[in-house]
C-alpha positions in Angstrom: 54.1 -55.4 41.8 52.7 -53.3 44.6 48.9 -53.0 44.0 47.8 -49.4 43.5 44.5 -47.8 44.6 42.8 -44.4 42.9 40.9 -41.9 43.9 38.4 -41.0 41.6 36.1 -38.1 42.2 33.3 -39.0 39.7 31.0 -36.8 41.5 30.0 -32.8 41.7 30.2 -31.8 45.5 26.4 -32.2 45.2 26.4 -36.1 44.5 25.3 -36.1 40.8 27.4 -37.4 38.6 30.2 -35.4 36.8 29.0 -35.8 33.1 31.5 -35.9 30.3 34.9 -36.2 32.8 37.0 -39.2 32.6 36.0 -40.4 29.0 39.7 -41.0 28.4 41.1 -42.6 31.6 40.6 -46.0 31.0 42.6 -45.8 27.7 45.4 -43.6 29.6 45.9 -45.9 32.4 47.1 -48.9 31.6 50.1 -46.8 30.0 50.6 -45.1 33.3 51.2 -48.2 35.1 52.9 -50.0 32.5 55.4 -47.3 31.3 56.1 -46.6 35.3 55.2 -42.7 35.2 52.5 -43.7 38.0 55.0 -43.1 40.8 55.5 -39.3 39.3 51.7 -39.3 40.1 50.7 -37.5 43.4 50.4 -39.8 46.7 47.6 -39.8 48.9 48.9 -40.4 52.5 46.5 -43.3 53.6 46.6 -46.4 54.8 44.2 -48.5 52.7 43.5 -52.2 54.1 43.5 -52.7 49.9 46.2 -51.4 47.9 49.7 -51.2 49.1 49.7 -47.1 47.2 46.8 -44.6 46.8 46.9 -42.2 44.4 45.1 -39.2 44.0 44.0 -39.1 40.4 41.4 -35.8 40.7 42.8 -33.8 38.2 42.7 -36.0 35.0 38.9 -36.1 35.7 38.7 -32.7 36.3 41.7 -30.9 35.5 42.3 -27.2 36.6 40.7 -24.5 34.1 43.5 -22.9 32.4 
């Protein structure tokens, strides 16, 4: 299994912390990667000396107002 690396932004554009965003992510996760529906996720293109994938992940922590 390839190992996968996230980006997170758990910051405002100001460097405080984004309160309240991401509360559910660490329960939503592990389904992702287990159930496979992390390859429908959006790619960053990186190379990461790390992880073999990056992902970028932005929008479950701060998904687009509707």
């Amino acid at each position: 299994m390839p190992v996968l690396g996230l980006d997170l932004p758990l910051t405002q554009t100001d460097g405080t912390v984004r309160p309240g965003q991401g509360g559910s992510f660490p329960v939503e996760l592990p389904a992702l990667v287990r159930d496979g529906e992390m390859g429908h996720q959006q790619r960053i293109d990186t190379v990461d000396d790390y992880c073999d994938v990056v992902y970028d992940m932005g929008f479950w922590v701060n998904p687009d107002p509707d």
